[in-house]
Phi, psi and omega in degrees: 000315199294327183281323157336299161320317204275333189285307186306310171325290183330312182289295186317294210293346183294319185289309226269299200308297183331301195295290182301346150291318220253344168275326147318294186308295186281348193273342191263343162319285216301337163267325171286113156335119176327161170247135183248034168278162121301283227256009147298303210286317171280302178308329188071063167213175227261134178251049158282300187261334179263331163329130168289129192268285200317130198276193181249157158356129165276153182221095181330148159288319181305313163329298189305323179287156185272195164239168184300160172326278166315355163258346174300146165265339218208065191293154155235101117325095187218192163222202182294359171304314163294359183288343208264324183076014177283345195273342180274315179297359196260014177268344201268320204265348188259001178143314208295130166275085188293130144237138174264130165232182177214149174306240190039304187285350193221038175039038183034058136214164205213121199234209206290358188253014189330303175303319199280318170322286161343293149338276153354278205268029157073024148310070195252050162251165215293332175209150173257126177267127168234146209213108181229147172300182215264299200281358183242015199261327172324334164278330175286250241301323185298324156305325192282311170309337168252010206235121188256338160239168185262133164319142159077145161275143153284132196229124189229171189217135169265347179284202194262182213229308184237151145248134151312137164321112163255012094282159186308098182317137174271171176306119176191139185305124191297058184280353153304300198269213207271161191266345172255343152351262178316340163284329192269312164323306150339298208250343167260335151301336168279301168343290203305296204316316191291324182260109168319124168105186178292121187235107156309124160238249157239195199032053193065024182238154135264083224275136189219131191289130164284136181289134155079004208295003172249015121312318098003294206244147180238347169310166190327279167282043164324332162269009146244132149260166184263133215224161158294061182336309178308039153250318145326296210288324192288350179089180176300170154247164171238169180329317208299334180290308179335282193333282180313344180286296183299349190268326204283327175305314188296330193262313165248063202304323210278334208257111167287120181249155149268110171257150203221062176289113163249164199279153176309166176273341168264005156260000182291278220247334138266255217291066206258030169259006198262128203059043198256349180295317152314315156297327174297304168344290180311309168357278202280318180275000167075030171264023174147180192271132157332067185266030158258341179277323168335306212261350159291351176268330215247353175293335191256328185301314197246118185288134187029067182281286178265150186272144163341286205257045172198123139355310192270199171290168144300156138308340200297299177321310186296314172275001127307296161341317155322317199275331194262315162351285178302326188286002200244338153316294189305353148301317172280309146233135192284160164321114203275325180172186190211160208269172164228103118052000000 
């Protein structure tokens, strides 16, 4: 009888660790806050300590919509820096009939049938914006360059593509994710805290120390933020990229173009000598405003000028980007008249 017993004792006590691990694994889920990050989100680490404190901006609704394509003074080409429509709305508030598209809708390229396309898809306003992050624009041009017609019709949605947080998230159980979430949040939020220097966590994200960085930052742990490894990986942009930028204006002389480079968020706050050979270039050919001497002036002016726990601008960032936005529109095209709140 006593051998009979031992395997079932064996199996209850098995079940019972089991039971109790997988009840643990979930009550420590169920306590970590969803993350309201890209690079929380991706990394798996905690926006207790990487979260934006500061709240953000207010914005009108009205400002945000876009307008239809045929009625713009203004088209934007963008990617997600432009999905939120805040950096657009303060062009909005200045007069500007803004319609928003994205490289994306069109397989980030934008090729040789550009002007008739524009055409096409009924565009008769005054300026084109193509407004690309740092690390993804070296692939936009080159395709644009080997491509003879652009995929899709153009197309804008007026309403906004991402909406932004507008307040600061309150506490609420993480019953969405995965059952082991919250330990690999756990465990990797301890990794960071602990280890001096630069920390892998997951997916391509990295918490990496920032010099002064609670100057900079409102999260907790302000002496690290959270970085893309893809601002690394893709390299630099160089003179040769300017050069496609400049071939493709040149191909479409009838296109007023703006090109609307903004910098990674690890050449902002580490590296800000990274593409600079390139930046001189862009310079030098007038193909659009220098938002890399911009966001090295305004990183230090504006508290989460980029958010801790994301890759892109803030809102804060983003209606600054607006303001020098406009004032480098209004150069180019006047104010048909301006809108108020």
């Amino acid at each position: 009888m006593p051998s009979r017993k031992r395997p079932a004792a064996l199996w209850l006590t098995t079940f019972l660790l089991g039971f109790a691990v997988v009840c643990g694994l979930l009550l420590i889920t169920l306590f970590t806050p969803p993350p309201y990050g890209d690079l929380t989100r991706l990394g798996r680490v905690s926006d207790t300590q990487f979260g934006w404190l500061r709240p953000p901006p207010q914005v009108p609704a009205e400002l945000l919509l876009g307008s239809p394509i045929d009625q713009a003074d203004v088209l934007v080409i963008g990617d997600s820096f432009s999905m939120t429509h805040r950096w657009q709305s303060v062009l909005a508030k200045g007069g500007y009939r803004v319609a928003t598209t994205f490289w994306g809708q069109y397989g980030d390229e934008l090729c040789a049938d550009f002007a008739d396309w524009l055409q096409r898809g009924g565009f008769r306003g005054k300026l084109v914006i193509l407004e690309s992050v740092e690390r993804l624009t070296a692939d936009r041009v080159k395709k644009s360059a080997e491509c003879k017609t652009t995929p899709n019709t153009l197309e804008a949605k007026r309403e906004v593509f991402l909406a932004p947080l507008e307040h600061l998230p309150t506490f609420q159980f993480n019953t969405g994710a995965p059952l082991t979430a919250g330990w690999a949040t756990y465990r990797n939020t301890r990794k960071v805290m602990e280890t001096p220097g630069d920390v892998p966590t997951d997916y391509r994200t990295m918490a990496r120390e920032v010099k002064d960085g609670c100057s900079y930052f409102s999260n907790r742990s302000c002496g690290k933020v959270l970085f893309f490894t893809e601002d690394d990986e893709n390299g630099p942009l160089t003179p040769a990229h300017a050069q496609l930028m400049e071939d493709f204006n040149r191909a479409h002389p009838s296109v007023p173009i703006m090109w609307m480079i903004i910098p990674n968020k690890t050449t902002v706050y580490i590296d800000p000598a990274n593409s600079a050979d390139f930046v001189q270039a862009f310079g030098q050919k007038r193909l659009g405003p220098d938002l890399f001497a911009f966001a090295q002036r305004e990183r230090g002016r504006i508290m989460d000028f980029y958010f801790p726990n994301d890759t892109h601008l803030s809102m804060h960032g983003q209606l600054a980007l607006g303001e020098y936005m406009l004032g480098e529109v209004q150069k180019r095209v006047p104010a048909p008249g301006t809108r108020t709140p």
